[in-house]
C-alpha positions in Angstrom: 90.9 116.5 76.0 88.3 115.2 78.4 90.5 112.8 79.7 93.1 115.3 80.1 90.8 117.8 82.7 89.8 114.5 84.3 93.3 113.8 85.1 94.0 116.7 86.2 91.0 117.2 88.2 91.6 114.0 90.2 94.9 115.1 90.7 93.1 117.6 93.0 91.1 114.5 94.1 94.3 112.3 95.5 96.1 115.9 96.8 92.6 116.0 99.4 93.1 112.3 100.5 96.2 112.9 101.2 95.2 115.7 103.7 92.9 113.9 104.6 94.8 110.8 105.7 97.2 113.4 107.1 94.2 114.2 109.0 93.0 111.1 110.2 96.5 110.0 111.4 95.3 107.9 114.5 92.6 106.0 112.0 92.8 102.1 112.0 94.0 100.6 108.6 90.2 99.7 107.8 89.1 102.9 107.6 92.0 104.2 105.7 90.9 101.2 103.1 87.4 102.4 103.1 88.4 106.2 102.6 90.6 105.2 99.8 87.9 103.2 98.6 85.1 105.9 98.5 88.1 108.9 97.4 88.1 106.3 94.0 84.9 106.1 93.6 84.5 110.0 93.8 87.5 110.3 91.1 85.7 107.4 89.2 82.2 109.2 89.6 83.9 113.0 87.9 85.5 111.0 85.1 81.9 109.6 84.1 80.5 113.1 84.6 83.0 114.4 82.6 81.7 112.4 79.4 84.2 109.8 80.0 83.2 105.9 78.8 83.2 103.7 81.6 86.1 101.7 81.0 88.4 105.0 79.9 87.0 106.5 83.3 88.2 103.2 85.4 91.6 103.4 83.0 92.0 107.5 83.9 91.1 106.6 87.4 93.8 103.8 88.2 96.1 105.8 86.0 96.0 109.0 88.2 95.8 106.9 91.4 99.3 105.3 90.1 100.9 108.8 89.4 100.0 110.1 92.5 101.1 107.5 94.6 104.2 106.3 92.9 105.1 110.1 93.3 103.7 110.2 96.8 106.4 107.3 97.8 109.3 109.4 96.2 108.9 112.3 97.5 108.4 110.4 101.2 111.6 108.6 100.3 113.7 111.6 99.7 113.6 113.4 102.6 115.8 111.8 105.1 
């Protein structure tokens, strides 16, 4: 069940990068990295504060970050 809020709760997470980056449109690639870089960390951080172990909390995180992003590049694909 943990895992379960987790995931849903970064869901949240990746939907506020993405306005984010929407945002910051005129960024430079680097910075982009480093946001997504600290945006996993902060998903990472709520998994462990969730209860999660460290290595199901790295496993929810790249798991949400996967969902989100392979569904990110759908959508962005179907609309002509």
């Amino acid at each position: 069940m943990k895992a379960y809020v987790a995931f849903l709760l970064q869901m949240m997470i990746w939907s506020s990068f993405s306005l984010i980056e929407w945002l910051s449109g005129r960024d430079r690639p680097f910075f982009r990295g480093l946001m997504l870089c600290v945006f996993m960390y902060i998903a990472f951080l709520l998994a462990r504060q969730l209860g999660l172990a460290t290595r199901k909390a790295l496993l929810t995180t790249a798991a949400t970050a996967a969902v989100y992003f392979t569904g990110q590049h759908f959508i962005w694909q179907s609309i002509p």
